[in-house]
C-alpha positions as CSV (number, residue, x, y, z in Angstrom):
1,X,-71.4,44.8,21.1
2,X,-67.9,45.0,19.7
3,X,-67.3,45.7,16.2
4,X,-64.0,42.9,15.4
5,X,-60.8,43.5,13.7
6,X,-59.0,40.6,12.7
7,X,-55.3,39.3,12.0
8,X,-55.1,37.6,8.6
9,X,-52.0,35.0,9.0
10,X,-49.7,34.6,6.1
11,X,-49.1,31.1,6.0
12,X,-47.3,29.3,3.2
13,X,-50.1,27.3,1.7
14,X,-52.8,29.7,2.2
15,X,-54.4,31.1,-1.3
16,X,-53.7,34.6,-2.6
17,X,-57.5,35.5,-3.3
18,X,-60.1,33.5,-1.7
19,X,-60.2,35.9,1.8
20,X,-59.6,38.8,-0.5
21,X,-62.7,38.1,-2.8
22,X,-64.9,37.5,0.0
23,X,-63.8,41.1,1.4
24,X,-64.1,42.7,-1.5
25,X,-60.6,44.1,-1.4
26,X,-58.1,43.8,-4.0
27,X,-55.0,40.8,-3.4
28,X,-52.2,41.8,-2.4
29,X,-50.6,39.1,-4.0
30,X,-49.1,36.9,-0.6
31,X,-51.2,34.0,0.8
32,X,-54.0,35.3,3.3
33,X,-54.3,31.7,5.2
34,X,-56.2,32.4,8.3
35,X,-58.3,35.5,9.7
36,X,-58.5,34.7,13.4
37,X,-62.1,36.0,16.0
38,X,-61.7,35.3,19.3
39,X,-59.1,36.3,22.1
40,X,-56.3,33.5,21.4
41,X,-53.1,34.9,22.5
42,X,-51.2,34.7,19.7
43,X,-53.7,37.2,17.4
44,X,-56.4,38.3,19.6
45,X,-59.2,40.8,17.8
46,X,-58.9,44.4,18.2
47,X,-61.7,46.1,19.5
48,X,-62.9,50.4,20.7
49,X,-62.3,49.1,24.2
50,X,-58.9,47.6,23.4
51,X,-57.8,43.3,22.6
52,X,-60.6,40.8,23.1
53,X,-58.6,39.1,25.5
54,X,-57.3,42.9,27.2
55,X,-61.3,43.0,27.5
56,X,-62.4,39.4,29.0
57,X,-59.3,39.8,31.1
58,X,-60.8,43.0,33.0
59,X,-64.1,41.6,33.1
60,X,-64.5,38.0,33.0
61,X,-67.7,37.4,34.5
62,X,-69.2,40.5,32.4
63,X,-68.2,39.3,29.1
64,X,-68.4,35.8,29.3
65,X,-71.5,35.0,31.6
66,X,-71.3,32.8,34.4
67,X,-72.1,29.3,32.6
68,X,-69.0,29.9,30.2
69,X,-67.0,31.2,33.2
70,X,-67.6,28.1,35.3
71,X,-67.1,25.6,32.5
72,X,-64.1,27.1,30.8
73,X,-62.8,29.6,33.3
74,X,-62.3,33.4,32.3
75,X,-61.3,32.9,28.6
76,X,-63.2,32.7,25.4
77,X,-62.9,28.9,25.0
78,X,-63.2,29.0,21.1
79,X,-61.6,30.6,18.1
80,X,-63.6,31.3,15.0
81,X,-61.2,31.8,11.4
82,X,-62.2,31.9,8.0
83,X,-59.3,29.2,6.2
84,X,-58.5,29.7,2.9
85,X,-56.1,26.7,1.4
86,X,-54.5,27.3,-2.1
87,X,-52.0,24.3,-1.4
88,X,-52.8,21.0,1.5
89,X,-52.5,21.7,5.0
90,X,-49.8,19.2,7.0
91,X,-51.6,15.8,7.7
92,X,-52.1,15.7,11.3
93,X,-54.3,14.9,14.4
94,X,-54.9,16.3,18.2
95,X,-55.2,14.7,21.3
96,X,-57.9,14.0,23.8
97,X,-57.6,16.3,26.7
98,X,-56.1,13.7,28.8
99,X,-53.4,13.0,26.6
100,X,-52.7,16.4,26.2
101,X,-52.5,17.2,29.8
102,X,-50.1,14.0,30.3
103,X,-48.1,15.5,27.1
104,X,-47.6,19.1,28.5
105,X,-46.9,18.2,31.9
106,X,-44.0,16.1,30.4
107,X,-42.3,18.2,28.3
108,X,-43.1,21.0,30.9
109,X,-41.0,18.4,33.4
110,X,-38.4,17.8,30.9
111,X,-38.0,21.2,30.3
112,X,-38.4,21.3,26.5
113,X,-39.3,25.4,25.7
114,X,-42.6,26.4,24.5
115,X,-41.2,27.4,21.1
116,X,-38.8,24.2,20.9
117,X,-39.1,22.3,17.2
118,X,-39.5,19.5,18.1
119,X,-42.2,20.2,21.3
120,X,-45.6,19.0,20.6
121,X,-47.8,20.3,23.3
122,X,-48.1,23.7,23.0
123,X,-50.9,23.6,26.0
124,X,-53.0,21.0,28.1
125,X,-55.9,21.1,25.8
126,X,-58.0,19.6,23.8
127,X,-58.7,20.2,20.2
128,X,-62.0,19.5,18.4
129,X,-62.8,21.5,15.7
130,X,-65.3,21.8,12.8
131,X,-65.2,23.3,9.4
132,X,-67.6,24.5,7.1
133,X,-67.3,24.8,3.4
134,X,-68.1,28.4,2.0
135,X,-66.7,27.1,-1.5
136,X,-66.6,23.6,-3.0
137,X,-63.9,22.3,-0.3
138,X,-61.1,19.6,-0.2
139,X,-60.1,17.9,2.7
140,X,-58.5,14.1,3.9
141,X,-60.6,13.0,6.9
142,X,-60.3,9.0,9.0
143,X,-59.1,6.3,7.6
144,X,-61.0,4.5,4.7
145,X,-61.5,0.4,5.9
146,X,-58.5,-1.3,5.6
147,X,-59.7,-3.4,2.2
148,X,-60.5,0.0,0.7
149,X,-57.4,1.3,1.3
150,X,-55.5,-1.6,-0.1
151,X,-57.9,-1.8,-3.9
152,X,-56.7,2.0,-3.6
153,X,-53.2,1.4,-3.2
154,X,-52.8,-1.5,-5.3
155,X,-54.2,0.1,-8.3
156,X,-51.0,2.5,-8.4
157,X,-49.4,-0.9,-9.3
158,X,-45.9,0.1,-7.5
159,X,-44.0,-2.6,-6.3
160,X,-42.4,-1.3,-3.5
161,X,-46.2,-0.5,-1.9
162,X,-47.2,-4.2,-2.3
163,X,-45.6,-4.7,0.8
164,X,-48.5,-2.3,2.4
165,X,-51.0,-3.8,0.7
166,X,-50.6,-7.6,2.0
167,X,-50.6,-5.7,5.3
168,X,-53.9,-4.3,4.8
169,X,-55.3,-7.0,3.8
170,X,-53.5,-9.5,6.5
171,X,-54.7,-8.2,9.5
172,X,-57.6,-6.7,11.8
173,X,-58.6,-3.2,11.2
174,X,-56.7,-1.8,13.5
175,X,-53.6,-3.8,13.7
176,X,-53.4,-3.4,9.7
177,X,-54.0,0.4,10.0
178,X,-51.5,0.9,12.6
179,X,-48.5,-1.5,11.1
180,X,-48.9,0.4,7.2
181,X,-48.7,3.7,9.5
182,X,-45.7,3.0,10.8
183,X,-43.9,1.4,8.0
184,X,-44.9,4.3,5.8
185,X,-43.6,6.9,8.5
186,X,-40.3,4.8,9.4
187,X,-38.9,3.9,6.0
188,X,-35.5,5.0,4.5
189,X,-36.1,8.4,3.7
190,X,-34.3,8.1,0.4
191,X,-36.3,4.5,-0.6
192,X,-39.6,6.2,0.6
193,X,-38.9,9.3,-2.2
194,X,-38.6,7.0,-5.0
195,X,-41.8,5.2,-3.6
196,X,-43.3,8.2,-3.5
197,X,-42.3,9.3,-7.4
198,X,-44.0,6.1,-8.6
199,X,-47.2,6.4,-7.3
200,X,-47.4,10.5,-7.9
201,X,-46.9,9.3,-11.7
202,X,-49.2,6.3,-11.4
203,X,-51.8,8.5,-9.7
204,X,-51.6,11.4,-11.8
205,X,-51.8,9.1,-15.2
206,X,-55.0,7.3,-13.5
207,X,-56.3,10.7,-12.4
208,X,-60.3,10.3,-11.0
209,X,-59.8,9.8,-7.8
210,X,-56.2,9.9,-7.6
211,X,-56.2,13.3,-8.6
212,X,-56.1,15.0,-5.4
213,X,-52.9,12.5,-4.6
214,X,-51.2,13.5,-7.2
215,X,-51.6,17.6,-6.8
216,X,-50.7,16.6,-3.3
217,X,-47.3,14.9,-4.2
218,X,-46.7,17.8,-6.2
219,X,-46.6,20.0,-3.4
220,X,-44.7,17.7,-1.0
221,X,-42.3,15.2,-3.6
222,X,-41.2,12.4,-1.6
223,X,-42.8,13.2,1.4
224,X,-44.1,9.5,3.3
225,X,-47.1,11.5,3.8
226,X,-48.2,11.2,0.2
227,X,-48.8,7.7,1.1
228,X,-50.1,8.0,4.5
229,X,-52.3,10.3,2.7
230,X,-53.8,7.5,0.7
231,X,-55.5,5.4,3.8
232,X,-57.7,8.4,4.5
233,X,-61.0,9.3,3.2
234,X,-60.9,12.4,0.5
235,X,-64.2,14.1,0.8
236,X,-65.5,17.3,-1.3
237,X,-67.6,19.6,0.9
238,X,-70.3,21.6,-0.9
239,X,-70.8,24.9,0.6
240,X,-72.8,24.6,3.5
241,X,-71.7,21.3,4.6
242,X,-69.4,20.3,7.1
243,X,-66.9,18.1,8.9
244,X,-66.4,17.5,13.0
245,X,-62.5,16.5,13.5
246,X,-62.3,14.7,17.1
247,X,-59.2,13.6,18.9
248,X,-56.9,10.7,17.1
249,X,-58.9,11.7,13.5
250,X,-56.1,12.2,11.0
251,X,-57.3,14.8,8.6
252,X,-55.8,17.5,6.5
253,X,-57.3,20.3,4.3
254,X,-56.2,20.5,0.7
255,X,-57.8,23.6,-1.0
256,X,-61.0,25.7,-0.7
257,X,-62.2,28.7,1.6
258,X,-64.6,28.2,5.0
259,X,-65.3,28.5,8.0
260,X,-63.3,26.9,11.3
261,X,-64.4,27.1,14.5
262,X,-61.5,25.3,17.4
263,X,-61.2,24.4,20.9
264,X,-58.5,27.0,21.8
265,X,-55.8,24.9,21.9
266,X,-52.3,24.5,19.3
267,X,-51.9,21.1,20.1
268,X,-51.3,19.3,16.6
269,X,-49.0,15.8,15.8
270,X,-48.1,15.8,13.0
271,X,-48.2,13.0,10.0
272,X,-46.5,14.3,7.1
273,X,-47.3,17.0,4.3
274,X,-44.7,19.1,5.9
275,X,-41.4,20.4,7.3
276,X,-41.9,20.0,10.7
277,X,-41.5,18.0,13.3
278,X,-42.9,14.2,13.4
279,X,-43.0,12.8,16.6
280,X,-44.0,8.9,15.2
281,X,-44.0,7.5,18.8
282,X,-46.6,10.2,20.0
283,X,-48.5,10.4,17.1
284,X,-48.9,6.6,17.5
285,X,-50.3,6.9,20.6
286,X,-52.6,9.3,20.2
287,X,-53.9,8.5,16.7
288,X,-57.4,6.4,16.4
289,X,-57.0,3.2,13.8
290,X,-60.6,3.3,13.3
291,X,-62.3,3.2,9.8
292,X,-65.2,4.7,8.9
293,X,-67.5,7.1,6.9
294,X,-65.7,10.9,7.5
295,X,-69.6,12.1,8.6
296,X,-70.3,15.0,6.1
297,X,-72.4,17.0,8.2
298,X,-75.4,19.6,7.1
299,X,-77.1,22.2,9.2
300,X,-80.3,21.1,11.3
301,X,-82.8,23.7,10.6
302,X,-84.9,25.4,13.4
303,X,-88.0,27.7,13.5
304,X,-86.5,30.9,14.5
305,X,-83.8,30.3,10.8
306,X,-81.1,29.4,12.6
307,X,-79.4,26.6,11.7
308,X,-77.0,24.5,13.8
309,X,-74.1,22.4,12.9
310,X,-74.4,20.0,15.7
311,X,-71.3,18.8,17.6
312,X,-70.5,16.1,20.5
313,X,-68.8,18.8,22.8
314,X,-69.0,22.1,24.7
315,X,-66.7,24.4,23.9
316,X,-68.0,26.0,20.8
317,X,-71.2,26.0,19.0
318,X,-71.6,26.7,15.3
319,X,-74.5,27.9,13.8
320,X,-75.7,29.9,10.8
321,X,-78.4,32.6,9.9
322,X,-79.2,32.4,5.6
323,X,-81.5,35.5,5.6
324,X,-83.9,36.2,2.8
325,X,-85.1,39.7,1.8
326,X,-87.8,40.3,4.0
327,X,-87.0,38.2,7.3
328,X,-87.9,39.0,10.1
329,X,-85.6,40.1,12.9
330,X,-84.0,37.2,15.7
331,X,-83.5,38.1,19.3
332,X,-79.4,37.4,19.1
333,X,-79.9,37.3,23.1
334,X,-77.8,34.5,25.1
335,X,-76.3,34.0,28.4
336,X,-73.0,33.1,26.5
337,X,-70.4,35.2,24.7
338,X,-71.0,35.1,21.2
339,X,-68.9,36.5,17.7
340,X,-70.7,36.7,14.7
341,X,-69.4,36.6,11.4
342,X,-71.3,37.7,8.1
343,X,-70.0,36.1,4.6
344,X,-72.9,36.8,2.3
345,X,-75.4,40.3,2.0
346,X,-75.4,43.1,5.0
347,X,-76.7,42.0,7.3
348,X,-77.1,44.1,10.8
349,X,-76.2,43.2,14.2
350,X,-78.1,45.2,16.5
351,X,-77.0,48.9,14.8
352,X,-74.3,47.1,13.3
353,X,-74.2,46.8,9.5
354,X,-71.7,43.7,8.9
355,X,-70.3,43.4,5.2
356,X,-68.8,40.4,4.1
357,X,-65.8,39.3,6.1
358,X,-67.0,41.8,9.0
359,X,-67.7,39.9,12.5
360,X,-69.0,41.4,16.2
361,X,-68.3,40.1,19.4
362,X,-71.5,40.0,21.8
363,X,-70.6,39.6,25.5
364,X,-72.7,37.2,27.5
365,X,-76.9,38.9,28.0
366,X,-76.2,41.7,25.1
367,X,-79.6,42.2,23.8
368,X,-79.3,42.5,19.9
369,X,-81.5,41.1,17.4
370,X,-80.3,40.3,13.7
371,X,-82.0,41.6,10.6
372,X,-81.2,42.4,6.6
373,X,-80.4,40.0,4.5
374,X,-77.4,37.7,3.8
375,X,-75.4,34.9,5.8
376,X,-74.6,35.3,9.2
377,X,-72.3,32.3,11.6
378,X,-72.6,32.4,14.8
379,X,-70.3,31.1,17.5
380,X,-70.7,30.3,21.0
381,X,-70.4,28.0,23.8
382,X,-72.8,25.2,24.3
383,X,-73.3,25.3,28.3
């Protein structure tokens, strides 16, 4: 069992305290976005015996069992952060894996280097991922039905979106989702800012559930993405509950602290909400214009107190441990690598007291069991 040191990444909209209150350390005043577990290349853990990834390297079959290894080849096929948003994350989506093997091998064909702006497959992987509230958290996930979306819109009472809404209401689901798409991403720039002004004002003076939009506009004035934004479901995760983000699912976190566990992949397309590159030809292609409910998702309990956050693929598992005072101890023993992270109490891994914030790495058939009392995820693989 490894005791985990982790890379906090500085990102622009990550918030200034929620990663340094968990930890119990003072701010330092920057944004603490992301604190990566796993062996990704770009921030890998530190451990005694050296990187994660220096670690599975030397010893595949040792640390990661031979069901991971044969599923996933010798890499940890996940990456656990905690995420802590003080302004929204860019509105984007990820590719199936097919689409993201036909996207690298592409731009690897045309040449485009890795680091290129205006590349979008980073890798020929998937990216599924799931995150779990650890504070009352705001996030954009699927598209609301088409009719829904319209009432939404229409309530701004901005002329130059009543285009958008006879769409929405003119076609099938999928044809109206996809044309209001691409009109919002393809407009003149300039028109699209004044669009944008009106409905920030409208939506700010309506407030309710406009709210969000407007602290979103004020982030990102003029960007089309403010209206994208507005097709898509906002849901408020309570602590403990949960959303799955498949391939083609636009989404986007707005504020709040949790728990992400990811394919290990950088494959995103972006929407809007940012800077960067938008590729409106690819990201057509690979989003999904299907409606529906975002699927809030709570844990399924089990005898031994674990509870699982179940998911429709095999790359990571997410489960959690809420310990009482007085719980007995779990056998922690698995045929699969696992990292645990504690964010509530001290608990102890094994000998391992964990504070909150602290994780361990346990390499595939570690015997350990958990005792103590506080909140404990755990993340695997599900073969």
């Amino acid at each position: 069992m490894d005791r985990l040191s982790n890379t906090v990444r500085p990102y622009a909209w990550g918030s200034t305290t929620l990663i340094p209150e968990l930890l119990g350390v003072a701010p330092t005043g920057e944004p603490q976005a992301e604190m990566w577990m796993g062996a990704h290349p770009g921030a890998p853990s530190g451990t005694d015996r050296g990187s994660l990834r220096e670690i599975i390297d030397a010893d595949p079959v040792r640390e990661l069992g031979r069901p991971a290894l044969d599923a996933f080849g010798p890499r940890l096929p996940f990456l656990l952060k905690l995420l802590a948003a003080g302004a929204p994350l860019s509105l984007q989506v990820h590719p199936d894996r097919s689409q993201a093997q036909a996207g690298f091998a592409a731009e690897e064909a045309a040449g485009i280097p890795l680091d290129a702006a205006h590349r979008n497959y980073k890798d020929d992987n998937h990216k599924p991922e799931l995150v779990c509230a650890l504070t009352p958290f705001d996030g954009l996930c699927g598209f609301r039905p088409p009719v829904e979306a319209a009432d939404f819109i229409a309530a701004l009472d901005v002329d130059s979106l009543k285009p958008y809404v006879d769409l929405l209401h003119a076609h099938p689901e999928e044809a109206a989702l996809r044309e209001v798409l691409t009109a919002v991403l393809s407009a003149d720039p300039e028109e699209m800012a004044h669009t944008v002004a009106e409905a920030a004002a409208a939506a700010k003076r309506l407030g309710g559930p406009y709210a969000p939009f407007a602290a979103i506009a004020h982030h990102f004035p003029g960007d089309p993405g403010v209206i994208a934004a507005m097709l898509l479901n906002h849901v408020r995760l309570q602590p403990g509950e949960a959303l799955f983000l498949g391939a083609g699912v636009p989404h986007a976190y707005l504020g709040g602290l949790a728990v992400e566990i990811m394919a290990n992949s950088d494959n995103v397309l972006r929407c809007g909400l940012t800077p960067k590159h938008v590729d409106i030809h690819e990201l057509l292609r690979v989003v999904r214009f299907e409606a529906g409910d975002p699927g809030v998702l709570r844990p399924e309990p089990a005898p031994s107190g674990e509870e699982l956050y179940a998911t429709p693929i095999d790359e990571f598992r997410l489960s959690r441990f809420v310990r009482p005072q007085g719980a007995a101890p779990v056998d922690l023993t698995l045929p699969t690598p696992q990292i645990l992270l504690a964010t509530a109490g001290r608990p102890k891994a094994g000998a391992l007291t964990l504070a909150p914030g602290e994780s361990v790495f346990l390499p595939a058939g570690e015997k350990a069991e958990l005792s103590g009392t506080g909140t404990v995820f755990r993340a695997t693989v599900a073969v």
